[in-house]
C-alpha positions as CSV (number, residue, x, y, z in Angstrom):
1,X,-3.8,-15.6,3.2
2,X,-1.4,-15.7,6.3
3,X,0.1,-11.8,5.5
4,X,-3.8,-10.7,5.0
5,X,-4.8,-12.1,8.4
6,X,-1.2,-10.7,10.0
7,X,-2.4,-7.4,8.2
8,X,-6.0,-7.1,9.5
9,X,-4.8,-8.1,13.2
10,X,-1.8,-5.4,13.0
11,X,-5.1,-3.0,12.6
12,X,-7.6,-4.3,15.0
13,X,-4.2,-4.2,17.6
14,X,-3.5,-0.6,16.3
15,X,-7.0,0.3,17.0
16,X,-6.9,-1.0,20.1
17,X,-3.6,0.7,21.7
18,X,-4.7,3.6,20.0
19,X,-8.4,3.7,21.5
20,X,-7.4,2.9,25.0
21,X,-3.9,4.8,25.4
22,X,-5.3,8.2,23.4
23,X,-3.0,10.2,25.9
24,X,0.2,8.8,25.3
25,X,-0.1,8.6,22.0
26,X,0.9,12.6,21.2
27,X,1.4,13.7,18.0
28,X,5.3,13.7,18.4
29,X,5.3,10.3,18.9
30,X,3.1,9.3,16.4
31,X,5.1,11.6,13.7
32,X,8.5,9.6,15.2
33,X,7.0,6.0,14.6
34,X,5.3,7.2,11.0
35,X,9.1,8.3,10.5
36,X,10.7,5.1,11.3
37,X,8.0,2.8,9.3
38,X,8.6,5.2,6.3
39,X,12.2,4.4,6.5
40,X,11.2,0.6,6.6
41,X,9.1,0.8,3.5
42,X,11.7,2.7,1.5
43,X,14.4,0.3,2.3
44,X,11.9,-3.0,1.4
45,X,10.9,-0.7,-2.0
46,X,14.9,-0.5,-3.2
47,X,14.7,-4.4,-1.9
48,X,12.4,-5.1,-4.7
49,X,14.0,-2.9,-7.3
50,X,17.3,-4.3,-6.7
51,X,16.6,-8.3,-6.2
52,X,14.8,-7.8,-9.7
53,X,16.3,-5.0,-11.9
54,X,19.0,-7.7,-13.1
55,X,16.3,-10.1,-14.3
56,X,15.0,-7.6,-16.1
57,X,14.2,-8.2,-20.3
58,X,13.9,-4.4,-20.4
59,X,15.9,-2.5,-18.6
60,X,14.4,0.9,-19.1
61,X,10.5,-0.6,-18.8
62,X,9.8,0.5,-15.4
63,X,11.1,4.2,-16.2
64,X,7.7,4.1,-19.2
65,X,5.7,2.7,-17.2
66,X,6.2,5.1,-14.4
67,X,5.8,8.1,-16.4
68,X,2.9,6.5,-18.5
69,X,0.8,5.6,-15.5
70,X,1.9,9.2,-14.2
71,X,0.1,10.8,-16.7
72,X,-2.7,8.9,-16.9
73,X,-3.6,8.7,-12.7
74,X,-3.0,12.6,-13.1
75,X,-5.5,12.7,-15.8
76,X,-7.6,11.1,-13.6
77,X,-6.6,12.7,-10.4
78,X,-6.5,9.7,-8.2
79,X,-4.6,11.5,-5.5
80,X,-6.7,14.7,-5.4
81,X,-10.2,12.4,-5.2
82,X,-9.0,10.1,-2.6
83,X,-7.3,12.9,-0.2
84,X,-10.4,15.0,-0.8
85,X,-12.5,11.9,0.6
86,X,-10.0,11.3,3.6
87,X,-9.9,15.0,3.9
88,X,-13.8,15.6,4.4
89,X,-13.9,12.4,6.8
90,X,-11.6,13.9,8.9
91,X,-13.0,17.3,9.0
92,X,-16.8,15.5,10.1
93,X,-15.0,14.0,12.5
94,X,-17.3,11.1,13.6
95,X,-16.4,7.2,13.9
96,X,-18.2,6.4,10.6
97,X,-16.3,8.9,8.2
98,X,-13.1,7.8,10.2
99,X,-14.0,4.6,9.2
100,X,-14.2,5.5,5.6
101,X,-10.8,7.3,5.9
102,X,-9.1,4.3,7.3
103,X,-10.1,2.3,4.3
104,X,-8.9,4.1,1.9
105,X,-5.4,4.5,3.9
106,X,-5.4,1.0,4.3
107,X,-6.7,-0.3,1.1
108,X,-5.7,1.9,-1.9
109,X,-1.9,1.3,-2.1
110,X,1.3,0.1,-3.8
111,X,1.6,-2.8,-0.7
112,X,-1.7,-3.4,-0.5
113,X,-2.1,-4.3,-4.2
114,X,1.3,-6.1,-5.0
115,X,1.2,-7.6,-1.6
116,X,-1.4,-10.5,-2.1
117,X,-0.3,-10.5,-5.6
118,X,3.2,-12.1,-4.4
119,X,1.7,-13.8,-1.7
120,X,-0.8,-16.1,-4.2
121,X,2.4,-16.6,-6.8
122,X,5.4,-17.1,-4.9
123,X,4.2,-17.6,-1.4
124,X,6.3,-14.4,-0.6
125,X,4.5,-12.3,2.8
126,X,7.4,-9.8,2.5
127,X,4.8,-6.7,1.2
128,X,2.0,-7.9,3.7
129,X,3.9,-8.1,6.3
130,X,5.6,-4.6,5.8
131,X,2.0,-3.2,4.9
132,X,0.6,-4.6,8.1
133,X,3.9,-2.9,10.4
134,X,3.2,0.5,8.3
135,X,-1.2,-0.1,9.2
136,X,0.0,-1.2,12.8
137,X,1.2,2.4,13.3
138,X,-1.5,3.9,11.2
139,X,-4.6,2.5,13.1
140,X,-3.1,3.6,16.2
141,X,-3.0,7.6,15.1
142,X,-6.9,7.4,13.7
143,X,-7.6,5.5,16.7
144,X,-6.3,8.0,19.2
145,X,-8.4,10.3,17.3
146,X,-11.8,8.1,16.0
147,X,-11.4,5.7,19.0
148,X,-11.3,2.0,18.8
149,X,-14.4,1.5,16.3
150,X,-11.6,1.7,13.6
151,X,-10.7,-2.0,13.9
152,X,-14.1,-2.6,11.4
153,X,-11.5,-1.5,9.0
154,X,-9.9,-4.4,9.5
155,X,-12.8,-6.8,8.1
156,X,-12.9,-4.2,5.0
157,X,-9.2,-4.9,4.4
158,X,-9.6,-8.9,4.2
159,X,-12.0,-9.1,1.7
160,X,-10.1,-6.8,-0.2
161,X,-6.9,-8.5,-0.1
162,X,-8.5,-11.5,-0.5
163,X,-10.6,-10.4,-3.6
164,X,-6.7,-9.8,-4.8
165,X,-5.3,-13.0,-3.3
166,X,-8.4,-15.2,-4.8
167,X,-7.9,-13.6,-8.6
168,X,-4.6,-13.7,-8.5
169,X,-4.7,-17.7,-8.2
170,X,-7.5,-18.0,-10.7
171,X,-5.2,-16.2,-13.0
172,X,-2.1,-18.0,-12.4
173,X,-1.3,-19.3,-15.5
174,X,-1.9,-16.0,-17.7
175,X,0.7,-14.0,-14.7
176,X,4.0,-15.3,-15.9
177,X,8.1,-14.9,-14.1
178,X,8.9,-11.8,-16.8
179,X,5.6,-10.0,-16.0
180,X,6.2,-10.5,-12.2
181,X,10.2,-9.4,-12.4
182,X,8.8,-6.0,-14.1
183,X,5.7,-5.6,-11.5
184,X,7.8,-6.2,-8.9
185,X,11.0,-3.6,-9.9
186,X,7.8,-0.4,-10.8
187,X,5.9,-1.7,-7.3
188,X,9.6,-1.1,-5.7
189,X,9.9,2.2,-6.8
190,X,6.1,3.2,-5.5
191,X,7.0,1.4,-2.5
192,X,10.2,3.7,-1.8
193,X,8.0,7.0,-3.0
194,X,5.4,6.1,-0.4
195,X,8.2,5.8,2.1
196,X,10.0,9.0,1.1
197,X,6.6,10.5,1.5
198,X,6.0,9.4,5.2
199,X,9.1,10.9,6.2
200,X,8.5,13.9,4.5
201,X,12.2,13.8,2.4
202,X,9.7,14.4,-0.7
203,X,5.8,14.4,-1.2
204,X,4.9,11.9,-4.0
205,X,1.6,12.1,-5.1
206,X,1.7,7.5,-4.9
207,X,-1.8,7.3,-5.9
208,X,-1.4,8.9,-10.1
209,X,1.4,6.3,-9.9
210,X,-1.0,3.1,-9.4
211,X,-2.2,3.0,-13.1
212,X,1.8,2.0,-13.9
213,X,0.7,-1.2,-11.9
214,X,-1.1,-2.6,-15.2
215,X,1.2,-1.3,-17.5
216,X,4.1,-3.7,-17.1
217,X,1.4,-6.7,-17.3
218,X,0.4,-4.8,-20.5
219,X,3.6,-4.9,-22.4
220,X,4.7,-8.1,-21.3
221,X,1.2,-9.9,-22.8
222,X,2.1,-8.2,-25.9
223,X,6.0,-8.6,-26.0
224,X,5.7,-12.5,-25.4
C-alpha cells in the first residue's frame, strides 16, 4: 500500500501548491510540466512493453486485445461519458463538481488500475509511483482553479486503490506469471497512449481502451 499512500499525498501536496500559489501557476507553466510528465509516462509505458514482450506465449496477444477492447469501450463510449462528466464539472465551476472531476482524473486509468495490481503481486511501486508524479502535477492545475478543497480527492483515491490492492491479494492464486507478462505488455501500450496524449503528439481516446485490461486475463484462464 506504500505507492497508494505516496499517490494520495502527491495529491493532497498538489492541492496544496496549487491552492496557495494560484498566481504562479499560469497556464504556460502548467501545459510545460503536463508536457514533461507525459514524456515520463510514455517512456515507463515502452518500459513495460519491452521488459515483457520477450516473455510473451503470444506474441501478437496484446495487438487482439487492443483492438477488441477498442471496440468494445467504443461501444460503450467510456471516453465520451467520462469527459462529458469532467466536462460539466468544469463548466459549474464550484469545489464540489471539481471534486468530482478530480476523481475521475485520478481514478479511472491505465496506472491507476495496473498500478496496485503489480504492487499486491510483485511488490513492484513502479506504476504508483509514476501515477502519483503524473496526479502531483494534475492536482496542482484543478487546484489553481477549484482551490485547495481538491485534496478530498485524495481519500477517494485510497480506497480505490486499495479496493484494487485488497482483491488483487485475495485473488492471488487464480493471477498467474503468463497472465501478468500479457497485462503488463497491453497496460504498457495504454500507458504510452496516455502519455502521447498529454503531450498532445496524438489524442488517444485511453478510456475505450480499458476493457482490453480483462481481455488478456480472459485468454490466458482459457489457454492454460
Amino acid at each position: 500500500m506504500i505507492g497508494t499512500l505516496v499517490n494520495a499525498c502527491a495529491i493532497i501536496v498538489g492541492s496544496l501548491i496549487g491552492g496557495f500559489f494560484k498566481r504562479i501557476m499560469n497556464d504556460s507553466l502548467n501545459e510545460k510540466l503536463l508536457t514533461t510528465m507525459g514524456l515520463a509516462a510514455l517512456g515507463i509505458g515502452l518500459n513495460s512493453v519491452v521488459q515483457n514482450m520477450p516473455k510473451s506465449n503470444y506474441p501478437v496477444l496484446f495487438i487482439a486485445c487492443l483492438a477488441l477492447g477498442c471496440i468494445i469501450g467504443s461501444l460503450l463510449k467510456i471516453d465520451d461519458r467520462v469527459k462529458r462528466l469532467t466536462e460539466r464539472s468544469n463548466a459549474d465551476g464550484n469545489l464540489g463538481q471539481g471534486i468530482i472531476t478530480g476523481c475521475l482524473i485520478f481514478c479511472v486509468g491505465t496506472l491507476s488500475i495496473l498500478g496496485p495490481v503489480q504492487a499486491a503481486l510483485y511488490n513492484d511501486h513502479t506504476f504508483l509511483f509514476t501515477n502519483a508524479t503524473l496526479d502531483l502535477v494534475t492536482s496542482m492545475v484543478l487546484a489553481s482553479a477549484y482551490g485547495v478543497g481538491m485534496a478530498v480527492c485524495a481519500v477517494v483515491l485510497v480506497i480505490w486503490q486499495g479496493s484494487i490492492y485488497g482483491l488483487t491479494l485475495l485473488a492471488g492464486n487464480v493471477l498467474t506469471d503468463n497472465m501478468m507478462t500479457e497485462l503488463s505488455i497491453v497496460g504498457g501500450f495504454m500507458i504510452a497512449m496516455t502519455g502521447l496524449t498529454i503531450m498532445k503528439v496524438r489524442e488517444f481516446k485511453t478510456l475505450d481502451y480499458l476493457p482490453a485490461l480483462v481481455l488478456p486475463l480472459i485468454w490466458c484462464a482459457i489457454a492454460g
